[in-house]
Structures are given as structure tokens and as C-alpha cells.
C-alpha positions, 0 to 999 in steps of 0.5 A: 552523520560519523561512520561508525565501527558497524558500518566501516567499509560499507558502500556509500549509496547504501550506506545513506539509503539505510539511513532512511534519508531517501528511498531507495539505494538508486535515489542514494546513488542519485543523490551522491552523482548529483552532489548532494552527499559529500564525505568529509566536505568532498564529493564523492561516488556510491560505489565509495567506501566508507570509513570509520570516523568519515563525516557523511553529510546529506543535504535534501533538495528543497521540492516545490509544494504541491498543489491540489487541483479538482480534476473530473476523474470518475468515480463509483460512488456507492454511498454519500451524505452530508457527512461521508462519501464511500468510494468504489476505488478503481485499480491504478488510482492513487489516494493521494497526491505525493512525489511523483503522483501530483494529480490523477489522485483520488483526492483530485477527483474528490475535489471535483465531485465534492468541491465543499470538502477542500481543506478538511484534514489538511490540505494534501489529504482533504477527507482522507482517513484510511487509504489503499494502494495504488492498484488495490481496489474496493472501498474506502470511505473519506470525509466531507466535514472536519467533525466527522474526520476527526471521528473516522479518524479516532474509529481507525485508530481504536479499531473500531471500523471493520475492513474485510478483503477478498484475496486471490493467492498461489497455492492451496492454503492447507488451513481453513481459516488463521491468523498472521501476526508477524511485525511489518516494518520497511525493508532494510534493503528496499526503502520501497518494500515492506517486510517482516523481518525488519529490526523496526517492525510494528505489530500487524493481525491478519485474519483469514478464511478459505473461501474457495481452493482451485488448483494452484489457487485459493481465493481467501477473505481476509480481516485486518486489525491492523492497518500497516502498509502492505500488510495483506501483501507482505503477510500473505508472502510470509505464508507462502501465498503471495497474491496472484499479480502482485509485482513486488512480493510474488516470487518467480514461479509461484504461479507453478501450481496453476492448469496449464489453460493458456486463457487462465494464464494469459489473464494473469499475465494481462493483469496490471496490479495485484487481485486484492479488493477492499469487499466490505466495510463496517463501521459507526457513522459520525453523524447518525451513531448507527452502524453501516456496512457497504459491500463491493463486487469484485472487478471485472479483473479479477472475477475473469481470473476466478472464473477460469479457475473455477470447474 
């Protein structure tokens, strides 16, 4: 890559990190130490700054691939046949294997369970059409044959498929019900965050309803058309209502609202991911043509949280 007038003058880490080459400007910093980035031909640190007309050359180690093995993980099985298993996913499960998360995935416990499922859709992501993230919990429905992935997968994409969350968020959300349609992009300078402000943004649609206010509080149920990675997380910061737990989109002091209980506050405190839960899904199955909707309680997390928030 030629530094351009733009970015003269900019420090190196950043410089590659937003380029999009790594994830973040730490892996930027470490990729440069390690001598995988050099500037006109020499090594050099992130803390450099680069010039316009330098020559900034990124060689990506080569990483060894990554295998999938079946491992007895539990799961909640809330529906299967023949065609389709739907899942009750648990906080902490990743869906699938990828760098730094090469087993305890939910896709290893699904081979384990359904071992005639291996290879459908590729062999990373076998049956996966949708996911949640990591500490996300509730629904998701996965594949156990190439036909009916290949029609999940059209059903997504034409939004077809009917997905509905139960939010906890700080504040008390003044409107009874709305809609959020800002652009969600990565964020320029955060590989690993998602925004809406970012230059290559893609449109996203956030409905949502008030379903509860609690001081300091409101428990929402959210309506996705559109399936952008930390979409509810991200559009609900934007309204000023991150989600209660959330450990990268909640401010410090969002939680200022909330009764000074300090058995409320220490079950927040004790949460270890944010309290958003896939509740329903609707959607046409393959096999049948009928529709089917499937409903998940809210964990016990989360339902403790409520509780002591309730009168």
C-alpha cells in the first residue's frame, strides 16, 4: 500500500489497522513488532509515522485449518426433525468455530448430537444460517440437510423469517413503541466494535416496543428486519439505551437511573454478558410449507434482574 496525502503523518499501527488488513490496532501493533509490516522494505514500530509516497507492505501469517470436532456440550433442544433442529442457545456459546474460539462452539455440540449433519453448508459452519453472539441467548434454528439450508438461508435473505428479542435497557424509553434505521458499519476505530456512524455502514431496521418501565429501566421487545452484527446493541446505544450487561457498548454511569438495592446492583454487576434473548421465531419450514413459531423463556439471569426491578 503507497501513503496517500490523506494519511501522511499518521501512526503506522493505525494506519494498517484501518486499513482492515487486522482487527484492531493492538493486532496492528503486533503485526508490526513481529515483522510482518514493513515500510519501504524495512522494519519498523507502530508508534512510526508514515509518509506520503512510503511503500507499507502487510504480509498476513499463514494460520493452520481449523478442524471441527463433535464435543458432548449440552444443549436445549426445543424442536427437531428430520429437517431442522431449533436451539435454546446458553450465554457464553460461541455458534461457530473461528480464531481464537476452535472448539466449545455450538457447532462442535451439534455434531455431537446430529453427527449426520457434518458437511452441510460448509465445513466450518455445518447447518448454520443465522447466528447470535457469544453471550446472546435464545433461539436459533440450524439445518440438518443441504435442501432445507439452502431454503433457510433464501428465507433470511428475503426476510422471510420472523425474529423477535427481549431487551433489557437503562433508562426509561419515553416513546411506547419505534423505529431505528440508522446504517451499522465497523467502527473506523475499533475493528471489533460496530457503529452507526461509520463511512461504510449498511442499512439496518430496529423495531421496538415498551413492554415494562422500571425505574431506571425499560424491558423492550425488539423486531429485526435486518440482521447486521450487533445490530440491537449498537441501535439501542444510539438511542441512548444501551443494554443492561452490555461490555462494549454501555457508557459508564448508564446505570445512574437504576434503585439504590444493592441486591439489584449486584445482579447486574455478577452478569457475565448482556441481557438480550432471542424469544421467538417464525418462519416457513422447508420440509412441510407450514409456518412455525417457537417461543424461549427468558434465562434465569435475566428473569432475576427483572424481578428485582419489578414493584
Amino acid at each position: 500500500m503507497t501513503v496517500s496525502t490523506e494519511d501522511h503523518g499518521r501512526r503506522l499501527d493505525l494506519f494498517v489497522a484501518d486499513k482492515g488488513l487486522v482487527l484492531s490496532r493492538s493486532q496492528s501493533a503486533q503485526f508490526i513488532k513481529n515483522g510482518f509490516v514493513t515500510v519501504d522494505g524495512e522494519a519498523s514500530k507502530p508508534k512510526h509515522k508514515v509518509r506520503h509516497g512510503e511503500c507499507v507492505r502487510v504480509v498476513v501469517p499463514e494460520t493452520k485449518p481449523l478442524t471441527v470436532v463433535p464435543e458432548a456440550i449440552d444443549l436445549e433442544v426445543i424442536h427437531a426433525d428430520e429437517d431442522l433442529v431449533v436451539v435454546n442457545k446458553q450465554r457464553g456459546l460461541v455458534v461457530h468455530p473461528a480464531a481464537g474460539h476452535e472448539s466449545g462452539t455450538l457447532v462442535n455440540a451439534l455434531l455431537h448430537h446430529f453427527p449426520h449433519m457434518e458437511g452441510i453448508g460448509g465445513e466450518l459452519r455445518p447447518g448454520i444460517v443465522h447466528r447470535l453472539d457469544k453471550d446472546t441467548t435464545g433461539l436459533l434454528v440450524v439445518a440438518l440437510n443441504q435442501k432445507t439450508h439452502l431454503e433457510l438461508t433464501r428465507q433470511f435473505k428475503e426476510r422471510e423469517v420472523t425474529k423477535r428479542y427481549r431487551a433489557l435497557v437503562y433508562g426509561e424509553v419515553p416513546e411506547d413503541r419505534g423505529i431505528i434505521d440508522r446504517p451499522i458499519g465497523r467502527d473506523p476505530r475499533d475493528r471489533k466494535r460496530m457503529g452507526v456512524n461509520s463511512p461504510t455502514g449498511r442499512a439496518s431496521e430496529t423495531h421496538y416496543a415498551v413492554l415494562e418501565r422500571y425505574p431506571g429501566a425499560s424491558l423492550l421487545d425488539v423486531d429485526l428486519k435486518t440482521g447486521r452484527t450487533h445490530q440491537i446493541r449498537v441501535h439501542t446505544q444510539w438511542l441512548g439505551h444501551p443494554v443492561v450487561g452490555d461490555p462494549v457498548y454501555t457508557r459508564r454511569k448508564a446505570d445512574r437511573g437504576l434503585p439504590q438495592v444493592a441486591a439489584l446492583r449486584s445482579a447486574i454487576r455478577g452478569l457475565s454478558g448482556q441481557l438480550l434473548h432471542a424469544h421467538t421465531l417464525s418462519l416457513c419450514h422447508p420440509g412441510t410449507g407450514q409456518r412455525m413459531t417457537w417461543t424461549a423463556p427468558l434465562p434465569e439471569d435475566f428473569s432475576a434482574v427483572v424481578s428485582l426491578l419489578a414493584p
